[in-house]
C-alpha positions as CSV (number, residue, x, y, z in Angstrom):
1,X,-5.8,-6.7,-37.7
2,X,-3.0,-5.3,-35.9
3,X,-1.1,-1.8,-36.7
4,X,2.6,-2.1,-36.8
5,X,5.2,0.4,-36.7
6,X,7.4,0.4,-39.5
7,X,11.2,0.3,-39.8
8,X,13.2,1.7,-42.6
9,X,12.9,-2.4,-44.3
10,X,9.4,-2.0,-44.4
11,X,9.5,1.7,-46.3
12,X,8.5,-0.9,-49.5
13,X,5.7,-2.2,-48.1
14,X,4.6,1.6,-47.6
15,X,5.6,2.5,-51.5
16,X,3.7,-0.7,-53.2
17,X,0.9,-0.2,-51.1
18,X,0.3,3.3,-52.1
19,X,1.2,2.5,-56.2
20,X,-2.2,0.4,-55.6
21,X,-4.0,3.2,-53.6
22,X,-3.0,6.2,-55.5
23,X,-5.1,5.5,-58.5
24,X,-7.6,4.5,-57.1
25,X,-8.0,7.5,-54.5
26,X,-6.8,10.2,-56.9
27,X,-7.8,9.0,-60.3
28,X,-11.1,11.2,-60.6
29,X,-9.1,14.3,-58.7
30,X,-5.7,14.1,-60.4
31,X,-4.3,14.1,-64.3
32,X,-2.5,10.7,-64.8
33,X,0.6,12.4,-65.1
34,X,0.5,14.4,-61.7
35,X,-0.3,11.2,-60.1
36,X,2.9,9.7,-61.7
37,X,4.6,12.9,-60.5
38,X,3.6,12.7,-57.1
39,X,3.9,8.7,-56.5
40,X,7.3,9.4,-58.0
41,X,8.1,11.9,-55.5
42,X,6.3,11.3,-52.4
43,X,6.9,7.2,-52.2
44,X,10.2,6.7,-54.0
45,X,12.2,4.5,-51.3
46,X,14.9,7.8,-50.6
47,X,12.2,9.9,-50.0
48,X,10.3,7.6,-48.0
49,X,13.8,7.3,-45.7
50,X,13.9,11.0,-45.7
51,X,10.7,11.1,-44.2
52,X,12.1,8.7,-41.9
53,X,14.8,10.7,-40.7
54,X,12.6,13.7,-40.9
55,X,10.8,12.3,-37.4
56,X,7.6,11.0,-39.5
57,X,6.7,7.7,-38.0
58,X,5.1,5.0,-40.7
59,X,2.5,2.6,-39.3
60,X,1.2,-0.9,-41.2
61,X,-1.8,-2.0,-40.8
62,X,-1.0,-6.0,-40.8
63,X,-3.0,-9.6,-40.6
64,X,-1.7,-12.7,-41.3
65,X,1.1,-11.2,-43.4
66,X,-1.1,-9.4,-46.0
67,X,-0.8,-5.4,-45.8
68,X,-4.1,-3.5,-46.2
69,X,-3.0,-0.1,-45.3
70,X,-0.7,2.2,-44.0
71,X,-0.6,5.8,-42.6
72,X,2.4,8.5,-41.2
73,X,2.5,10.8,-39.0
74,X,4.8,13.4,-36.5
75,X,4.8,14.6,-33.2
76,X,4.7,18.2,-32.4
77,X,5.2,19.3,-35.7
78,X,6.7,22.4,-36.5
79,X,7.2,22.4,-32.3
80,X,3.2,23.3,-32.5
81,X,2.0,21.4,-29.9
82,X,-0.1,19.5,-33.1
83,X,0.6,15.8,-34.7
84,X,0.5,16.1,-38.0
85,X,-1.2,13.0,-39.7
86,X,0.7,12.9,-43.1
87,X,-0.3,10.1,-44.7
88,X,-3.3,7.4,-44.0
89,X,-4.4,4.9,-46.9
90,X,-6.3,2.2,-46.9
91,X,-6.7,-0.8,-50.4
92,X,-9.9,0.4,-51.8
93,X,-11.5,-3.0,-50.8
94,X,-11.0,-2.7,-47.6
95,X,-12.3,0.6,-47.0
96,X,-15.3,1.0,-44.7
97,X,-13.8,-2.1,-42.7
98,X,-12.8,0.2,-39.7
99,X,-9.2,0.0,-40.9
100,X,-8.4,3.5,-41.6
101,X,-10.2,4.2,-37.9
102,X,-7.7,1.7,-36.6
103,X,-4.8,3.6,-37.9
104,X,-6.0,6.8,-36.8
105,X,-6.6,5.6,-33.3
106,X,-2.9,4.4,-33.1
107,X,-2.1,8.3,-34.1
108,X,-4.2,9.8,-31.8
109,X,-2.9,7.7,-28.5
110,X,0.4,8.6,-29.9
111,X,-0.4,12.4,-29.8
112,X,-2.4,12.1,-26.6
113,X,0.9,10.4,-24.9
114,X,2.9,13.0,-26.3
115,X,0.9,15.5,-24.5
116,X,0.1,17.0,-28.1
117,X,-3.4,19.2,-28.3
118,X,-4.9,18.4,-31.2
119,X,-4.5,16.0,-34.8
120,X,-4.2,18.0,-38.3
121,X,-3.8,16.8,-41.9
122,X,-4.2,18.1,-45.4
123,X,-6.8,16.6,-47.5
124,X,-7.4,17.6,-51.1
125,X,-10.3,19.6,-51.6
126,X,-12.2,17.2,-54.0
127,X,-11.4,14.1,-52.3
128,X,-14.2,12.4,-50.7
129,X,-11.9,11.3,-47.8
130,X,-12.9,14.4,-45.9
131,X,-16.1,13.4,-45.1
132,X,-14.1,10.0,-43.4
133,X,-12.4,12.8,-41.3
134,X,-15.6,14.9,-40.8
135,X,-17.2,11.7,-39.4
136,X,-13.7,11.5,-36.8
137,X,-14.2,14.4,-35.4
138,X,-11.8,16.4,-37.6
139,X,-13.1,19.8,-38.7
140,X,-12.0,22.3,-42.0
141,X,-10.4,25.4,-40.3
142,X,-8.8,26.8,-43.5
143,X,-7.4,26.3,-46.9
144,X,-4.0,25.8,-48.6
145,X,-2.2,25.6,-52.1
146,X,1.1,24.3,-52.1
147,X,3.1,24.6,-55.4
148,X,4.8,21.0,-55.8
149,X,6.8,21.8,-58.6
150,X,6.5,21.2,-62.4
151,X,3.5,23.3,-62.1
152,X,1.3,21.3,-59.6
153,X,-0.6,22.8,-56.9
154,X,-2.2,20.4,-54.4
155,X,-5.4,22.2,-53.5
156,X,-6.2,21.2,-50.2
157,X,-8.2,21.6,-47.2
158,X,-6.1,21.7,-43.7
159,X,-8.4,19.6,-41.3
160,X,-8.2,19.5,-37.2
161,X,-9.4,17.5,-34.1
162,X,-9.2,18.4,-30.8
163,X,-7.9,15.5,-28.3
């Protein structure tokens, strides 16, 4: 397995990867039609180049041409000192493989040679992905609600570890 950064030709991979993800991840959490809502807004291809622009770095995880996973992050977000770890998905088959761990290592030696203090992310409050964190050394130090339009609210936890 090796983790790859992404270039703007690759944003694809990133958007078909979470389309088989999503409804697997959020499906219990999330009405069908937020889920449409948010796929459609979060991993369209402009939005994804946005991102792009918008100093978020996109990372594959790769072997032998197959895609299991992906995650996004940025550097001194907000000029906090923090990397932000936006995104990090892994195919549901693979999960418990040490894939997602992979990614996340790439993230933190990326933050570390930033000189950044510490890793955050937002996790949905219902999602059993925060006990993945939990286990990494990430800890809950406070909760948010952000209105996403069309009258979503993602209900979230905001998660951080200390490198």
């Amino acid at each position: 397995m090796q983790i790859l950064t992404a270039d703007k030709t690759q944003l694809h991979i990133v958007r078909d990867l979470a389309y088989k993800i999503w409804p697997d991840a959020y499906g219990d959490i999330l009405s069908e039609a937020q889920l449409d809502y948010m796929l459609e807004n979060f991993y369209a291809i402009p939005s994804l180049e946005e991102q792009l622009e918008n100093h978020h770095v996109f990372l594959l995880a790769e072997e032998d041409g197959v895609f299991y996973g992906f995650a996004s992050y940025e550097i001194n977000c907000k000029n906090s000192g923090k990397t932000k770890l936006h995104k990090i998905y892994v195919l549901p088959e693979t999960q418990g493989k040490g894939v997602g761990k992979q990614l996340l290592a790439e993230v933190e030696k990326a933050a570390k040679q930033a000189g950044n203090s510490c890793l955050f992310l937002n996790v949905n409050r219902y999602n059993i992905a925060q006990e993945f964190y939990k286990r990494l050394g990430f800890e809950i130090v406070h909760e948010e609600d952000i209105d996403i339009g069309s009258g979503y609210l993602m209900e979230d936890y905001v998660m951080e570890k200390k490198i």
